[in-house]
N, C-alpha and C positions, 0 to 999 in steps of 0.2 A: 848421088843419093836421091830417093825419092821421099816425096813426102804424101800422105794421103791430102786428100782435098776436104777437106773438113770447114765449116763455115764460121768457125771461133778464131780468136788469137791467142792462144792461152800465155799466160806470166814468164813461163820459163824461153817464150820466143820473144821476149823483150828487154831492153836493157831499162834499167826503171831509176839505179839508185846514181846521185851525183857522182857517187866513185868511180861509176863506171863510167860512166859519161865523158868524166874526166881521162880516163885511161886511154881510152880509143883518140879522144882529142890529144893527145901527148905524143900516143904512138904509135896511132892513126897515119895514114894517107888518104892526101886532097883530091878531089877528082871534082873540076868546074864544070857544070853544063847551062843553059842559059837559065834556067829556072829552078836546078836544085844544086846544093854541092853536095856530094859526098864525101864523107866519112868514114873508114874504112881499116880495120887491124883483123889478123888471123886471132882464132881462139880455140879454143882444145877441147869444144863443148861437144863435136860433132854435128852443131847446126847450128843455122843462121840465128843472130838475135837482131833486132832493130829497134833503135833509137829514133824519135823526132821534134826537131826543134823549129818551130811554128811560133816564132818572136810575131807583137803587135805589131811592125811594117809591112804585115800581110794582110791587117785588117781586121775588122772587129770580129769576137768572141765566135759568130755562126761561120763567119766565111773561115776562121782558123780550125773550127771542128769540123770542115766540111774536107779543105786540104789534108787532113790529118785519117778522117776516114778513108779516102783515096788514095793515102801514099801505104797506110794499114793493109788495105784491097789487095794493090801494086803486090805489099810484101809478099801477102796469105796465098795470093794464088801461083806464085813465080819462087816460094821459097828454095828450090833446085839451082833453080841460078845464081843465089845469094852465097854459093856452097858454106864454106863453117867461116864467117865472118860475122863478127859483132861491127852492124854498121848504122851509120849515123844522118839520117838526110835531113841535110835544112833548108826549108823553102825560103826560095827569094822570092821579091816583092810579084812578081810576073805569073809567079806559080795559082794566083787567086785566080783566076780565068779559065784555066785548065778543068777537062771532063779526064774519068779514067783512062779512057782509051790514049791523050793523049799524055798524059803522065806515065803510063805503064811505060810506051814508046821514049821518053828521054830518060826514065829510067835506066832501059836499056841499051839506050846508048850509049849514059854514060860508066855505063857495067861494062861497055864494051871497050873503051879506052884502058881501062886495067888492062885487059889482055895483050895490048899493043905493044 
C-alpha cells in the first residue's frame, strides 16, 4: 500500500482514545529493541495507526515532545512499512539522545524481527 507523502499527521492515523490503547496492549504483541518496544496487533482499518507512550523516565516535558516529534517523523514518512497495524512505541529511558536518522534505523529494525 502506498501512501502519499504529505507533511501532516492527521487523527484517523492515530490511536488517541484509552480504549484503544488498551486493546492493542491486551492483544498486541511485544517486540524489545534497546530504546523502544513495540507494540503491535492487525486492524481492519486498511492503514497503519500509531500510538505513543513517552512516560517522565524520559525526561522533562521538551526532551519528551521532542522524542514524540521524531517517532511522529519515523511514522509519517515510512507509513508503507507499518502495513494495516495499530501500533504502539514506547520510548525507553535511552531513546532521549537519539536524532531521526537514528530512531528511523531501530525502528526498523525492530519491524524487522516481526518478520523473522
Amino acid at each position: 500500500m502506498t501512501f502519499p507523502l504529505k507533511s501532516n499527521f492527521p487523527t484517523h492515523f492515530r490511536i488517541r482514545k484509552s480504549s484503544e490503547f488498551k486493546e492493542v496492549f491486551e492483544k498486541g504483541n511485544k517486540l524489545n529493541g534497546e530504546r523502544y518496544t513495540l507494540v503491535y496487533s492487525e486492524n481492519t482499518l486498511g492503514f497503519p495507526r500509531l500510538g505513543l507512550v513517552v512516560g517522565k523516565w524520559c525526561g522533562n516535558v521538551i526532551v519528551r515532545n521532542r522524542i514524540k516529534r521524531i517517532l511522529r517523523e519515523v511514522f509519517r514518512r515510512n507509513k508503507s512499512i507499518f502495513d494495516s497495524l495499530d501500533i504502539l512505541i514506547i520510548a525507553k529511558r535511552k531513546s532521549e539522545t537519539l536524532n531521526y536518522n537514528q530512531a528511523e534505523e531501530e525502528i526498523k529494525r525492530i519491524l524487522n524481527l516481526r518478520l523473522i
